[in-house]
C-alpha positions as a Markdown table, in Angstrom:
| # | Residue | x | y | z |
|---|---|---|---|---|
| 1 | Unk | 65.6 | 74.8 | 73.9 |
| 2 | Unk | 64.5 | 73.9 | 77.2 |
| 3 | Unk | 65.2 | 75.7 | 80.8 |
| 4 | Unk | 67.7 | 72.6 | 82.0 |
| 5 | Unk | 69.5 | 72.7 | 78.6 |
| 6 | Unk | 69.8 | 76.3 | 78.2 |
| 7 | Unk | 71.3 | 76.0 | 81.9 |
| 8 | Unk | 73.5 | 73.5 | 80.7 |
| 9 | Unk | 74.7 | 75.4 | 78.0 |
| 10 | Unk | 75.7 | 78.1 | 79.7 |
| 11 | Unk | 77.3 | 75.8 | 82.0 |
| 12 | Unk | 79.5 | 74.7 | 79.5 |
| 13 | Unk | 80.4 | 78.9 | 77.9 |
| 14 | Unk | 81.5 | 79.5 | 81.5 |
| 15 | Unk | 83.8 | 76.2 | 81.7 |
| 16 | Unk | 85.5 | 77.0 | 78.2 |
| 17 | Unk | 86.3 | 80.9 | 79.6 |
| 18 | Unk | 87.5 | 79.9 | 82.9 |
| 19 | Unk | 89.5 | 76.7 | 81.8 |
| 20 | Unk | 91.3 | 79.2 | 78.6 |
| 21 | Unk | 91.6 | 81.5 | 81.0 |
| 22 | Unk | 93.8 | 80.0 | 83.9 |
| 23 | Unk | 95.8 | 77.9 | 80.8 |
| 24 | Unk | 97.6 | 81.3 | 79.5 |
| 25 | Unk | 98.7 | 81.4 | 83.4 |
| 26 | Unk | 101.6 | 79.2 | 83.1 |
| 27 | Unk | 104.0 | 78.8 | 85.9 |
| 28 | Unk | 107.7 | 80.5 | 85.3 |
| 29 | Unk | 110.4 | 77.8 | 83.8 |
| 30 | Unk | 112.7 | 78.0 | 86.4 |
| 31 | Unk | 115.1 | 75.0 | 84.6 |
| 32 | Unk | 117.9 | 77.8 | 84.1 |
| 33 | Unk | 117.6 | 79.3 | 87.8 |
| 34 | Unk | 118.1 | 75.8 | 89.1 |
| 35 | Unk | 120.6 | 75.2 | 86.7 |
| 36 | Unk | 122.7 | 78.0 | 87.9 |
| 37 | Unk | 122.0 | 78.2 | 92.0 |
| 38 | Unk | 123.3 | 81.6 | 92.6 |
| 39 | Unk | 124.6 | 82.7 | 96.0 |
| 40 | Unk | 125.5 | 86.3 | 95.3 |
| 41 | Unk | 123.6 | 89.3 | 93.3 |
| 42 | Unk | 125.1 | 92.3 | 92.3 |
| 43 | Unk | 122.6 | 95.0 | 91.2 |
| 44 | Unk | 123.4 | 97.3 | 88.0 |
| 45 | Unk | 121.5 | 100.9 | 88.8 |
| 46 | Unk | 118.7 | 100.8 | 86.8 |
| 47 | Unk | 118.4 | 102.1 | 83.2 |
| 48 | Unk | 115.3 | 105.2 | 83.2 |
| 49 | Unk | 112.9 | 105.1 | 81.1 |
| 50 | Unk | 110.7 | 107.8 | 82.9 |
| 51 | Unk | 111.1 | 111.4 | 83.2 |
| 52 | Unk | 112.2 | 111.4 | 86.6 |
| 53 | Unk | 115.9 | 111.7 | 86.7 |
| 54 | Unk | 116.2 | 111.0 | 90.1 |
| 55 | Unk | 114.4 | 107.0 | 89.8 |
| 56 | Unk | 117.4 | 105.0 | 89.5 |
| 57 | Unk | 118.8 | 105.7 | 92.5 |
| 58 | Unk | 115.4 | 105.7 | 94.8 |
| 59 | Unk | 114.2 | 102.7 | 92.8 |
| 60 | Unk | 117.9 | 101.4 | 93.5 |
| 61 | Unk | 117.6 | 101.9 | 97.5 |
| 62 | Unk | 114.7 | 99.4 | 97.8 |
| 63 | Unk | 115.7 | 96.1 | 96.3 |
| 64 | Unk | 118.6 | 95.0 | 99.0 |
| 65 | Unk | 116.0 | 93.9 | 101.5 |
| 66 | Unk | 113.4 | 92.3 | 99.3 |
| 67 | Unk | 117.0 | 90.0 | 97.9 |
| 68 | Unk | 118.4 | 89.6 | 101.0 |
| 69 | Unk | 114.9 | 88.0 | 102.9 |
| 70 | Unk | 115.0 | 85.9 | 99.8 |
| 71 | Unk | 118.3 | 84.0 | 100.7 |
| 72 | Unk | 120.7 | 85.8 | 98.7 |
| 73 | Unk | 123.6 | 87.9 | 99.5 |
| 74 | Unk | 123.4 | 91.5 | 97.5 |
| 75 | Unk | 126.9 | 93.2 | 97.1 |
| 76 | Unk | 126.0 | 96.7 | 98.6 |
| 77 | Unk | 124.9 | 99.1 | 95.9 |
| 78 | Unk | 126.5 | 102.0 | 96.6 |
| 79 | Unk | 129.6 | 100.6 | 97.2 |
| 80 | Unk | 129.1 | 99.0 | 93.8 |
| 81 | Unk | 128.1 | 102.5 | 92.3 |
| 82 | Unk | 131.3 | 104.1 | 93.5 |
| 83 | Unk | 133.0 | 101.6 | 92.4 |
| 84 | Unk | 131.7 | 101.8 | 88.8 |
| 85 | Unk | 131.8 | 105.4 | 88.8 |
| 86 | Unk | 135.5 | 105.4 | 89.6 |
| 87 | Unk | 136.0 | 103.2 | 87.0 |
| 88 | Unk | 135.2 | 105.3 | 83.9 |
| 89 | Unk | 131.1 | 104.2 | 84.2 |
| 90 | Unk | 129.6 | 107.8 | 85.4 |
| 91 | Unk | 126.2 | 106.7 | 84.2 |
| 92 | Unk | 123.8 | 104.2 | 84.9 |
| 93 | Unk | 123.3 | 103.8 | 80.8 |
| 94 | Unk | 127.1 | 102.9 | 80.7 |
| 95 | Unk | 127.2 | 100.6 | 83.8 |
| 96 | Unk | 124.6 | 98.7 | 82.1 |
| 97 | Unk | 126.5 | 97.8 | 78.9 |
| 98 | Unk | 129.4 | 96.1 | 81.0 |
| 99 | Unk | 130.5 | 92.5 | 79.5 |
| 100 | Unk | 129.5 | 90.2 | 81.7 |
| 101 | Unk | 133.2 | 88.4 | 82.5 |
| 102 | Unk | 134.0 | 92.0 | 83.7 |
| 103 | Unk | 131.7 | 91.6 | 86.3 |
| 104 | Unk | 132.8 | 88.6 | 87.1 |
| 105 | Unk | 136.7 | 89.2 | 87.4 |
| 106 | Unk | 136.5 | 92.4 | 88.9 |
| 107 | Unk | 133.4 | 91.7 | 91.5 |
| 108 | Unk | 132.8 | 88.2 | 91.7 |
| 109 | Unk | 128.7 | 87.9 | 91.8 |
| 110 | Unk | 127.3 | 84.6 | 90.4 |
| 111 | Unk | 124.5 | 87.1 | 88.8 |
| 112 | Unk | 123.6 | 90.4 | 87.8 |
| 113 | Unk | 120.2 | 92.0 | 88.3 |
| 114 | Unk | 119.5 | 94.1 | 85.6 |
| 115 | Unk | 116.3 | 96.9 | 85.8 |
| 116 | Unk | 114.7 | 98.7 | 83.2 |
| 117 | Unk | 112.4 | 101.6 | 84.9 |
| 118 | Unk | 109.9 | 102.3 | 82.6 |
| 119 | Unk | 107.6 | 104.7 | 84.9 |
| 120 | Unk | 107.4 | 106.7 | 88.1 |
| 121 | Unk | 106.3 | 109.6 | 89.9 |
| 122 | Unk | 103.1 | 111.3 | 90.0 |
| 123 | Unk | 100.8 | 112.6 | 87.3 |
| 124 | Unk | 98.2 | 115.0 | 87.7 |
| 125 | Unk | 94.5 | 115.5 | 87.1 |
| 126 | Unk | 91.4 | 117.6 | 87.6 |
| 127 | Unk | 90.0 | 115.6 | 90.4 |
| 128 | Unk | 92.7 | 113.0 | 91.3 |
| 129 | Unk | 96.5 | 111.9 | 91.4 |
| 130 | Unk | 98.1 | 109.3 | 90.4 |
| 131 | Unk | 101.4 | 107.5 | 91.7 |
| 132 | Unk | 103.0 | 104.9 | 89.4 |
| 133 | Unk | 106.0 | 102.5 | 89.8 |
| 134 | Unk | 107.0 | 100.1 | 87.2 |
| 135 | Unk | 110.1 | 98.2 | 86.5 |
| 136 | Unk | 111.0 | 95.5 | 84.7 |
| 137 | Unk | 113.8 | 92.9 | 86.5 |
| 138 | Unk | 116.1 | 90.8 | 84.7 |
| 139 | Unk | 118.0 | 88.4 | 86.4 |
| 140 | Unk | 121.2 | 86.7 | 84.0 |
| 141 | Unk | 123.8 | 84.2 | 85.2 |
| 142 | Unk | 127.0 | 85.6 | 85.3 |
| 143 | Unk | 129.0 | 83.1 | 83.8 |
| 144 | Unk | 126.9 | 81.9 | 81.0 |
| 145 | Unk | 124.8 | 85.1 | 80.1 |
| 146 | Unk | 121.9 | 83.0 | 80.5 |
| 147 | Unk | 118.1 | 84.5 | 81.5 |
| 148 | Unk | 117.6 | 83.1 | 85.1 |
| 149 | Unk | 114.4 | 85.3 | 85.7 |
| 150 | Unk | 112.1 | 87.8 | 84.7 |
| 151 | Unk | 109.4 | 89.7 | 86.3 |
| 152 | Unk | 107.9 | 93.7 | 86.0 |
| 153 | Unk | 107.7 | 95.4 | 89.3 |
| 154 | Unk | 104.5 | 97.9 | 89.3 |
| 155 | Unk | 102.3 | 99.4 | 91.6 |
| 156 | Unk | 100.1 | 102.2 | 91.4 |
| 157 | Unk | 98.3 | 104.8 | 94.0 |
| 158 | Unk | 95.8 | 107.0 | 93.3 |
| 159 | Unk | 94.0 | 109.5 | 95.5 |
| 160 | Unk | 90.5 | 109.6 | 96.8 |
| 161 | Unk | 88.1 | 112.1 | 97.7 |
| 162 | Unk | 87.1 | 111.0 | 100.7 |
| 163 | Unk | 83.6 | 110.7 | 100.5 |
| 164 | Unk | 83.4 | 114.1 | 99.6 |
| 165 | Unk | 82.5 | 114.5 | 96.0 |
| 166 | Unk | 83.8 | 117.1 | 93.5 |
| 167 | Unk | 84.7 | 119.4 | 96.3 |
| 168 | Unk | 86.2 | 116.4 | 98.2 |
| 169 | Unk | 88.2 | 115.3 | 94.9 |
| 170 | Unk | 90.0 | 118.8 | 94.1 |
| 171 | Unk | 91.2 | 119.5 | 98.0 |
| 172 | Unk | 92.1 | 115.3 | 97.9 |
| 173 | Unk | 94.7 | 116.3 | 95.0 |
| 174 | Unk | 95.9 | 119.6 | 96.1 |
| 175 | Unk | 96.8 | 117.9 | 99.3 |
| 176 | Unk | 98.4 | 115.1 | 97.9 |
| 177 | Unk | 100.2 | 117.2 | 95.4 |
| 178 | Unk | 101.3 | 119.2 | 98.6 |
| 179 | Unk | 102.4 | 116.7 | 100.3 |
| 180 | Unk | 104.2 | 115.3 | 97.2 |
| 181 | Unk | 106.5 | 118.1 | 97.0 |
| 182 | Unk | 107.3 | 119.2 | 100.5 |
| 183 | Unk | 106.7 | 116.3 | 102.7 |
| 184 | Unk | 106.7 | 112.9 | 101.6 |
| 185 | Unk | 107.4 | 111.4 | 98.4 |
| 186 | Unk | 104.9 | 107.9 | 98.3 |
| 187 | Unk | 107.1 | 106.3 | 95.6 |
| 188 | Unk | 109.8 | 104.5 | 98.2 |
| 189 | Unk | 106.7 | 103.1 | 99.6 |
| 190 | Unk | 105.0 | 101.8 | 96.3 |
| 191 | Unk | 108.7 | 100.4 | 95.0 |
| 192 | Unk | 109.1 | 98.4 | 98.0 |
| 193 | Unk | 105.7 | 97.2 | 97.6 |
| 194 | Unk | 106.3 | 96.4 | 93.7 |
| 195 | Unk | 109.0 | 94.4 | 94.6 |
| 196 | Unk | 108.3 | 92.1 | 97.6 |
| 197 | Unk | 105.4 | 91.3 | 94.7 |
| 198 | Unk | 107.6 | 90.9 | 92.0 |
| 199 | Unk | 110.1 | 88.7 | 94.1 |
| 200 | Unk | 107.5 | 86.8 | 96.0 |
| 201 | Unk | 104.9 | 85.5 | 93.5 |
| 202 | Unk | 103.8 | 82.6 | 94.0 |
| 203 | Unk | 103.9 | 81.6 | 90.5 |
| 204 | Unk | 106.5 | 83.6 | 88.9 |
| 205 | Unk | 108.2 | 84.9 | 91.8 |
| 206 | Unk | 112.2 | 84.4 | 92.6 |
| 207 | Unk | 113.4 | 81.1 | 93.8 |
| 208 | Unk | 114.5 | 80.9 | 97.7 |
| 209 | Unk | 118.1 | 81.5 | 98.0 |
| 210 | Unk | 120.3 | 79.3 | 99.9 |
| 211 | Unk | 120.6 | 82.1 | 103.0 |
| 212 | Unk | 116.5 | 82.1 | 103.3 |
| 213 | Unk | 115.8 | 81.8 | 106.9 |
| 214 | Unk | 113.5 | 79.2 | 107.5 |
| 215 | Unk | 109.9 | 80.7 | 107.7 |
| 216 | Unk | 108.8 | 80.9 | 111.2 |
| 217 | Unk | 105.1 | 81.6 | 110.0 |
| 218 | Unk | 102.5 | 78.5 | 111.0 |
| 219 | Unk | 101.3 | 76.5 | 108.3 |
């Protein structure tokens, strides 16, 4: 084989991978989203998956905003949780298995956002730490039950050494773990960032809600 054909050849291996690869990166079918136009989102607390009992409710604190920017308007979710509490529904696990014309008749949302947290908080190692976040969002129309939107939330964080090697490493996770447990806790942070890229994918994100302010960004 000659030095133009074996170039050619490869040409050709490289086309195939990159034209298989971007065809399994379909754009979402938003048919059903468009069908339905919601206005109003009412969030269910999350169901937890993780062994951090206290997830739902952070997870829970960072989703108004990213909704809201969108163009939707988000009932308030602890005046939904109160609400669903004093109704017989103490847990999230409960509040998620609410028939869907109950929601309806007694709050009045054109869909519910359902969350499945499947990981969260820290883990430990030798030399490093590592903060995870990740969700997965369902979005179902009220009225019909039907799937508007899917998408997994997830972001991660680990720590560095900064430049310092193994030395650098260990103090790098002692600090962090430090900080973890008497200062800060980063996963606020990381769910918020999760979340504006969940919502605003470009491919698979939400759809623009009919309150989205008009971007002021130039173009």
């Amino acid at each position: 084989m000659s030095h133009s054909s074996k170039r050619y050849f490869l040409f050709l291996i490289v086309a195939t991978l990159l034209t298989s690869g971007c065809s399994t990166m379909q754009p979402y079918d938003y048919s059903a989203f468009e069908r339905s136009k919601p206005r109003s989102i009412v969030i269910i607390p999350p169901s937890n998956n993780s062994l951090e009992v206290n997830a739902p409710y952070i997870y829970l604190s960072t989703l108004t905003r990213p909704l809201a920017e969108k163009g939707y308007y988000v009932f308030p979710v602890s005046v939904i949780d109160h609400f669903l509490k004093e109704n017989g529904l103490p847990t999230p696990a409960e509040m998620n298995g609410i028939p869907l014309d109950k929601i309806g008749q007694h709050i009045g949302a054109d869909a519910v956002l359902y969350i499945s947290i499947e990981d969260w908080g820290q883990k430990y190692q030798v030399l490093k730490s590592t903060t995870t976040v990740h969700a997965t969002l369902r979005l179902v129309d009220v009225k019909t039950g039907e799937l508007l939107w899917t998408s997994t939330a997830k972001a991660q964080k680990a720590s560095s050494d900064g430049g310092g090697g193994l030395i650098g490493a260990l103090l790098s996770a002692v600090v962090t773990q430090v900080l973890a447990s008497t200062i800060s806790d980063p996963t606020p942070g990381l769910a918020r960032q999760a979340n504006h890229l969940a919502i605003n994918n470009q491919i698979r994100g939400m759809l623009d809600g009919p309150y989205r302010e008009p971007s002021t960004n130039p173009k």
